[in-house]
C-alpha positions as CSV (number, residue, x, y, z in Angstrom):
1,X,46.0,-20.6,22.5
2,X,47.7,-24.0,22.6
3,X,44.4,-26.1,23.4
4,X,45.2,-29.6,21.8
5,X,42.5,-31.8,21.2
6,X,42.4,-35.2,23.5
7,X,45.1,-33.0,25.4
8,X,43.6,-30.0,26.5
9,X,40.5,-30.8,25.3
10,X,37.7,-33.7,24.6
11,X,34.1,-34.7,26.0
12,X,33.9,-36.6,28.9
13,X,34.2,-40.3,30.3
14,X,31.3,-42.4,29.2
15,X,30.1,-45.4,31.3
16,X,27.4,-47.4,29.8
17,X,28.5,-49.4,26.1
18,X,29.8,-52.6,24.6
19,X,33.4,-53.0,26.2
20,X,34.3,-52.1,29.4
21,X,38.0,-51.2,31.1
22,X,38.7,-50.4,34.6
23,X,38.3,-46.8,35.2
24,X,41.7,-44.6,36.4
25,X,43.0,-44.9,39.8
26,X,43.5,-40.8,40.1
27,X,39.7,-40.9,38.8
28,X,38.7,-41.5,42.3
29,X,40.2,-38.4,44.2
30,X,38.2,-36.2,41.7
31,X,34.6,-34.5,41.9
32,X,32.2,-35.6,39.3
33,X,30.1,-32.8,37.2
34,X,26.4,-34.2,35.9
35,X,24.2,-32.5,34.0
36,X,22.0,-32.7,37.5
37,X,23.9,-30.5,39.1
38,X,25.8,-28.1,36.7
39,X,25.2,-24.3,37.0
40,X,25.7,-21.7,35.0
41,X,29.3,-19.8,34.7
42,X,30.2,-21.3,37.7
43,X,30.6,-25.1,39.2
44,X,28.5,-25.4,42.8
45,X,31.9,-27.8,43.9
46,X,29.6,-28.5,47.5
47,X,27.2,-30.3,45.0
48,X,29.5,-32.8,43.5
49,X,29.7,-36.0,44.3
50,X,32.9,-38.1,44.2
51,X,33.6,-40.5,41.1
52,X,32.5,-44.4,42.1
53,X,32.5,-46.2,39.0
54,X,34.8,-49.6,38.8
55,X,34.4,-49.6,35.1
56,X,33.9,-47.4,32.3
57,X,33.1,-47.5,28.0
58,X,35.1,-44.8,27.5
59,X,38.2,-43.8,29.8
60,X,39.4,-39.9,29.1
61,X,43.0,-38.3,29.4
62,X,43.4,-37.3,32.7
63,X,45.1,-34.1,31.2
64,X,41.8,-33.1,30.0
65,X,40.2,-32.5,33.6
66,X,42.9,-30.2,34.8
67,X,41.7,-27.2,35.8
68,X,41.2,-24.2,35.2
69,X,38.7,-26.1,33.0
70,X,35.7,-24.4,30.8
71,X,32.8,-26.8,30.9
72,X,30.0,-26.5,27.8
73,X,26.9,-28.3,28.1
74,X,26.0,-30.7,25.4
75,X,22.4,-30.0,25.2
76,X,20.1,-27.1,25.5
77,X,18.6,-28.0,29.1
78,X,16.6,-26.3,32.2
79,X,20.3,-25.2,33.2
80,X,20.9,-22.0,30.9
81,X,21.0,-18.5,32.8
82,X,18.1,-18.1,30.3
83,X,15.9,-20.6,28.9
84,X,17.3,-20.7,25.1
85,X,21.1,-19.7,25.9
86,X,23.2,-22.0,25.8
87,X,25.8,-22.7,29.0
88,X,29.2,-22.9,29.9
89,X,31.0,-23.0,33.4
90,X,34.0,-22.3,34.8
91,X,36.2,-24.3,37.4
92,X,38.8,-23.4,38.7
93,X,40.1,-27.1,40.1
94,X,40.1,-30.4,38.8
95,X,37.2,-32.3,37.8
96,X,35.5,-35.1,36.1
97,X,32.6,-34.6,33.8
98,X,30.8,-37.1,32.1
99,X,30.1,-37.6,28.4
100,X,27.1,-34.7,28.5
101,X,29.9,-31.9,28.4
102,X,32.8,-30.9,26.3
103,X,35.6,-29.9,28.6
104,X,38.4,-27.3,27.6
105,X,41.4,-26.9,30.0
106,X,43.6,-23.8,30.2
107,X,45.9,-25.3,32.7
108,X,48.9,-24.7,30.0
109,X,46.6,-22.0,28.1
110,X,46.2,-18.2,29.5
111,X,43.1,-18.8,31.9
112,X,42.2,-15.3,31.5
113,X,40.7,-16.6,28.3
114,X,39.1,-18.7,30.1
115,X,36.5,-15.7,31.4
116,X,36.3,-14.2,28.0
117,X,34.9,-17.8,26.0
118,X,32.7,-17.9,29.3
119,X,31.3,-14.4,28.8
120,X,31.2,-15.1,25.0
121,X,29.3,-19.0,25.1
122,X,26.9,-17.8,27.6
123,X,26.2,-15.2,25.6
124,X,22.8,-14.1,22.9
125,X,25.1,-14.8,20.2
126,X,26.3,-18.0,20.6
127,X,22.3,-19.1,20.8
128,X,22.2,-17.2,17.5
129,X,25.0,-19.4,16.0
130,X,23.4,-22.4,16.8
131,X,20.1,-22.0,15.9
132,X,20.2,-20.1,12.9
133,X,24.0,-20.0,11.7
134,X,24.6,-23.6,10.7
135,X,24.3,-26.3,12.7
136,X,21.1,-27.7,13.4
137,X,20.8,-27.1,17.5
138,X,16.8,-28.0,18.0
139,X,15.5,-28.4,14.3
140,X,16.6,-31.6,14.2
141,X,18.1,-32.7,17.7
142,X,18.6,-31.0,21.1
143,X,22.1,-31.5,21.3
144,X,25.3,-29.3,20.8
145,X,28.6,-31.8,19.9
146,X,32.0,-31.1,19.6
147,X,32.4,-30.0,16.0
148,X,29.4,-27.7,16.6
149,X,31.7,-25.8,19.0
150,X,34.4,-25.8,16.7
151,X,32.2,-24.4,14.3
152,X,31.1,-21.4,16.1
153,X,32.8,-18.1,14.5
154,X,35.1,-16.3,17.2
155,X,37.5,-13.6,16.8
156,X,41.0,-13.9,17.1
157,X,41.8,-13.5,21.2
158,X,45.1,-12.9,20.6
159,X,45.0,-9.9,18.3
160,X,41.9,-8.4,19.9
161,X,42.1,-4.9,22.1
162,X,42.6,-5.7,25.7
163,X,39.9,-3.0,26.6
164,X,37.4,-5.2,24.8
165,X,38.3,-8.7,26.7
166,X,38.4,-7.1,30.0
167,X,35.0,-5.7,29.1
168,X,33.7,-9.2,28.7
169,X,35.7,-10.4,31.7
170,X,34.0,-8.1,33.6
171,X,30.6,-8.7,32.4
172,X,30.7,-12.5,33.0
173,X,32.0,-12.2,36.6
174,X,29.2,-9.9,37.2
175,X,26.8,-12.2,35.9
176,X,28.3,-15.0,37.8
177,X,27.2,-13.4,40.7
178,X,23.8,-13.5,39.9
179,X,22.7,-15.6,36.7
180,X,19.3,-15.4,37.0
181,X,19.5,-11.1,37.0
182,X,18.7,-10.0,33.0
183,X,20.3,-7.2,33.9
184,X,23.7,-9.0,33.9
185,X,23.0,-10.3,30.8
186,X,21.8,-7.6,29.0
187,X,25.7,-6.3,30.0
188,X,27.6,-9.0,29.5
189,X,25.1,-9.5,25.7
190,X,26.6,-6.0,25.1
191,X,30.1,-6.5,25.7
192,X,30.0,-9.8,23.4
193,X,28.2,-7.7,20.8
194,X,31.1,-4.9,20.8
195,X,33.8,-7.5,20.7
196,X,32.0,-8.8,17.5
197,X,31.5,-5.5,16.1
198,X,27.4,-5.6,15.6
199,X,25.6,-3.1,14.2
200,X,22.5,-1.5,15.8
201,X,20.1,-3.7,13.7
202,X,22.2,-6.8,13.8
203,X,22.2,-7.0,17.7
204,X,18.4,-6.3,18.1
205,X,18.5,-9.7,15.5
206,X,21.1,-11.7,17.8
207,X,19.1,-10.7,21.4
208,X,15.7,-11.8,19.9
209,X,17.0,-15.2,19.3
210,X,16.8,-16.3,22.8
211,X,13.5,-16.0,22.8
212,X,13.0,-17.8,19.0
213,X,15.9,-20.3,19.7
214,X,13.5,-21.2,22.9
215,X,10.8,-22.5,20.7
216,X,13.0,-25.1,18.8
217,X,14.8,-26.2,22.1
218,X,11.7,-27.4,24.1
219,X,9.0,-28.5,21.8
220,X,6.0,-28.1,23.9
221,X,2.8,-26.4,23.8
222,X,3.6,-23.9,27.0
223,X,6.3,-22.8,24.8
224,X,4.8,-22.3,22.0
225,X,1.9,-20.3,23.4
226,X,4.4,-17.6,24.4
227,X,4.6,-17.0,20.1
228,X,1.2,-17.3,19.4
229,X,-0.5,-15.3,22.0
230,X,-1.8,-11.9,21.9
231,X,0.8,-9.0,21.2
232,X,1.2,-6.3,24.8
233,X,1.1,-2.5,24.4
234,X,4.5,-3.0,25.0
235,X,5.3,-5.4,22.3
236,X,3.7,-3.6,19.8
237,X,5.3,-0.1,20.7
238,X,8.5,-2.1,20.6
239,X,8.0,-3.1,16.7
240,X,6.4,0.4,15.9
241,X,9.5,1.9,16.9
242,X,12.2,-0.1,15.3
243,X,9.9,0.4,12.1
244,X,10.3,3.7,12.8
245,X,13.8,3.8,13.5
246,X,14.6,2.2,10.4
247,X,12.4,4.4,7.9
248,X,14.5,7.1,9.7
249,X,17.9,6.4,9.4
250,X,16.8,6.9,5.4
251,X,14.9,9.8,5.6
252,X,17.5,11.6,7.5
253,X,19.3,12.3,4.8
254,X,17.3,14.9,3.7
255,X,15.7,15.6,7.1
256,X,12.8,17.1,5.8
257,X,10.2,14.4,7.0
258,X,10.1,11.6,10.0
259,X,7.5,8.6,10.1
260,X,5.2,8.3,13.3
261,X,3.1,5.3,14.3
262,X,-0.5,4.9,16.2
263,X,-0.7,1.6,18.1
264,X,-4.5,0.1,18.9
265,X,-4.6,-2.4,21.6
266,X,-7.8,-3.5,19.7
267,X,-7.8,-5.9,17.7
268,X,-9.1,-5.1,14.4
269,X,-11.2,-8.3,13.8
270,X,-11.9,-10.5,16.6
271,X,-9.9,-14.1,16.7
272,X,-11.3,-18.1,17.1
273,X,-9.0,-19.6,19.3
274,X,-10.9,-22.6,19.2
275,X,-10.7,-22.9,15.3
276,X,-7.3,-21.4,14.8
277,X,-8.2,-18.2,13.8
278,X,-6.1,-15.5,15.6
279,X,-7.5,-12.3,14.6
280,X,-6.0,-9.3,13.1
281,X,-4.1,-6.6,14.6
282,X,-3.4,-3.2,12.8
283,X,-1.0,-0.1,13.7
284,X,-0.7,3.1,11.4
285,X,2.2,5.3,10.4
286,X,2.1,8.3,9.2
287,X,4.5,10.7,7.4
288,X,5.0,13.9,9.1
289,X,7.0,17.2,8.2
290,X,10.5,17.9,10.3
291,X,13.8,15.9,10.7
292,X,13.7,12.7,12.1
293,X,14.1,13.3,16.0
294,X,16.1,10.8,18.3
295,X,14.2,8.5,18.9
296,X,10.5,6.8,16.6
297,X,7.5,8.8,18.2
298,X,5.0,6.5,19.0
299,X,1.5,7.4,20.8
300,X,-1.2,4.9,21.4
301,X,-4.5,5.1,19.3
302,X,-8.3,5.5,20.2
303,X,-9.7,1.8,19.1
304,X,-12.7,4.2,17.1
305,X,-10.2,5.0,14.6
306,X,-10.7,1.1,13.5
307,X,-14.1,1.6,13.3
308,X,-13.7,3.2,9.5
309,X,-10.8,1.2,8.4
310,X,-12.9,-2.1,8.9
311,X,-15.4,-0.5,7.2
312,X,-13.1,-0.5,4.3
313,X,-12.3,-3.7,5.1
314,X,-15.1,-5.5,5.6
315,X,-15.7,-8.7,3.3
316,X,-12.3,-8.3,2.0
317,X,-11.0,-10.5,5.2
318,X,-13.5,-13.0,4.5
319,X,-12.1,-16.1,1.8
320,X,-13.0,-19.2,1.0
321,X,-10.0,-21.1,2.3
322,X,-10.9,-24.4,3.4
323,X,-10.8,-25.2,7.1
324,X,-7.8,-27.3,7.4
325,X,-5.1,-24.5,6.5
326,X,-3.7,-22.3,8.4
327,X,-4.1,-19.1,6.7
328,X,-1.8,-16.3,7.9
329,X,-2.2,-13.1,5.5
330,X,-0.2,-9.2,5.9
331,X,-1.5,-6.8,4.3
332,X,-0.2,-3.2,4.2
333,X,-2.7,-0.3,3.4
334,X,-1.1,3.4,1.6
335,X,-2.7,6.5,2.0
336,X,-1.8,9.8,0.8
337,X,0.5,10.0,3.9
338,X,-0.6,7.1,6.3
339,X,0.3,3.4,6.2
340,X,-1.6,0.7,8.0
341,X,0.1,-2.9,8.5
342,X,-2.4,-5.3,9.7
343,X,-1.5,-8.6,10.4
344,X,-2.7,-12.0,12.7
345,X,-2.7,-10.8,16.4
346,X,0.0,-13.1,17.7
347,X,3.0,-11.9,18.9
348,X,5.6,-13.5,16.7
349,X,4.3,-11.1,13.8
350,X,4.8,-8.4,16.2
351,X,8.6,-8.0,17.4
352,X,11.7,-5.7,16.9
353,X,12.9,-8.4,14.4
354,X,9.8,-8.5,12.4
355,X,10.2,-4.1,12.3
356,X,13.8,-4.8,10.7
357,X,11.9,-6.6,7.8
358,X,8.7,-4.5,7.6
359,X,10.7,-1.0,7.7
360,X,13.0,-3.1,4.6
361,X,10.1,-3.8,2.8
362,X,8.0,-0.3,3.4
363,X,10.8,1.1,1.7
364,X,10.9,-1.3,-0.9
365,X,7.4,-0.7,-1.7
366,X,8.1,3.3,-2.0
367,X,11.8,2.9,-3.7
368,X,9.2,0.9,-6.5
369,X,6.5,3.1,-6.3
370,X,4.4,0.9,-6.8
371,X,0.8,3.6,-6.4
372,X,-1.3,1.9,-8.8
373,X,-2.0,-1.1,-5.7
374,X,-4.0,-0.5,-2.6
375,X,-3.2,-3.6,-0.8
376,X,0.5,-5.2,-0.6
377,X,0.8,-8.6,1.0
């Protein structure tokens, strides 16, 4: 796209260090963007502030602030459209920005392209990329540097379908408007994901890692609570049906039977919070005659149905494990044509992305026919 680095391209000034040179005169007829008050898609220009440093530690091309600039946040921050996306803006003028962003200008570039690496960095994937494709965005540090960016895998603009781009351009406009609407994000996640090519199951990977990328970003406890607490009706239904889903797509090539699951809000054995025990949640599947229909039939079970399995259960839960570890065990339980999956009643065990693997390994365990054992874990 002819973006050349220090050119087009480069992080921003930096003031405080060892060695110091007076800043640029033009520096001073510029706005300044912070990480304080950076939004989103799109610059808020009546919330910059002049630049008013005499002397800087690192003094930038002017060349690299021309606008129409795309601004990408270094670090994963409070200013995402969704906590655990990563950000970008656009601007459309000139501007400073500090060392905390990586600046790409398009003033000698096609700035339509702008709107598409917009749509595309704001997007499900790119928090993907960087937190489980590579680099190591919040395992070991918060922060997102240049050669990360470089790093991230992005088709070819140039040889791409013009339908596909104006898709994306369209999309990130729209969530411009309104950044805090999931809506717009669920669109403009979409139009990324057909630019890329994803499959079904690959993008029901790439939008659940948001919400796992959000866990590594901000390591605190109100975080993590959202993956340990108790799995919704909703939740639940949501896994049951992409296990379901995904048992189908194999049994429809002979269309002769379809898989159905039973969800119980109860739990099967009661939790400890207070000594780390979660408790144990089940949900049952069962094999029924007929071609697999459009979508995963789901229903929701009556919590007396537990009442026999945990008979069967009972004192096989119990172990002597000593106190300190933090036992998790999966079990999964074949019947002549029922499965029940029973596993610690926290939600994290419980999502679309944890059906993918289930339905993979369900199969598995059938492909290997593998009768002679009652309980797989």
């Amino acid at each position: 796209m002819g973006i050349i680095k220090r050119v087009n391209r480069g992080q921003g000034y930096k003031v405080n260090g060892v060695g110091q040179t007076a800043a640029p005169p033009e520096y001073f007829n510029l706005p300044v963007v912070t990480p304080q008050v950076f939004t989103p898609f799109r610059l808020a220009k009546r919330s910059l502030r002049r630049f008013e440093h005499r002397m800087l530690h690192r003094r930038r091309s002017r060349s690299i602030f021309r606008g129409p600039l795309l601004i990408c946040l270094k670090a994963g921050s409070e200013a995402g459209a969704e906590r655990g996306r990563f950000s970008a803006a656009i601007s459309k003028t000139d501007v400073l920005y500090t060392e905390n962003f990586t600046g790409i200008s398009f003033a000698e570039a096609d700035d339509h392209l702008a709107y598409v690496l917009s749509g595309i960095l704001n997007s499900s994937l790119i928090s993907f990329q960087l937190a489980f494709g590579g680099p190591t965005w919040g395992l070991e540090r918060p922060t997102v540097l240049p050669h990360d960016l470089l790093s991230l895998r992005v088709p070819s603009l140039l040889s791409v379908g013009k339908e596909l781009l104006e898709s994306i351009v369209s999309a990130e406009k729209q969530a411009a408007l309104d950044p805090n609407d999931l809506g717009n994000l669920v669109e403009l996640d979409e139009a990324v994901f057909s630019l890329y090519d994803l499959e079904p199951d690959e993008r029901i990977l790439v939008r659940e890692s948001v919400a796992r990328a959000r866990y590594l970003i901000f390591e605190n406890r109100g975080e993590r609570i959202g993956m340990v607490k108790p799995p919704s009706s909703d939740i639940l239904k949501k896994y049951a049906k992409q296990v379901g889903r995904s048992v189908d797509a194999y049994l429809r090539a002979r269309g002769e039977r379809h898989l159905e699951a039973v969800v119980y809000t109860k739990r099967l054995a009661k939790g400890d919070l207070g000594a780390g025990v979660p408790g144990v949640t089940a949900v049952r599947f069962t094999m029924a005659s007929g071609a697999p229909r459009g979508d995963a039939v789901v229903r929701e079970g009556d919590p007396a149905d537990l009442d026999v399995l945990a008979a069967l259960l009972r004192g096989r839960l119990e172990s002597k494990v000593p106190p300190y570890l933090n036992e998790r065990r999966q079990l999964r339980l074949y019947g002549a044509d029922d499965l029940f999956i029973l596993k610690p009643t926290e939600t994290r065990y419980w999502t679309a992305t944890a059906g993918l693997n289930d339905a993979d390994v369900i199969l598995a365990d059938h492909w290997l026919r593998r009768r002679d054992v009652l309980a797989h874990a």
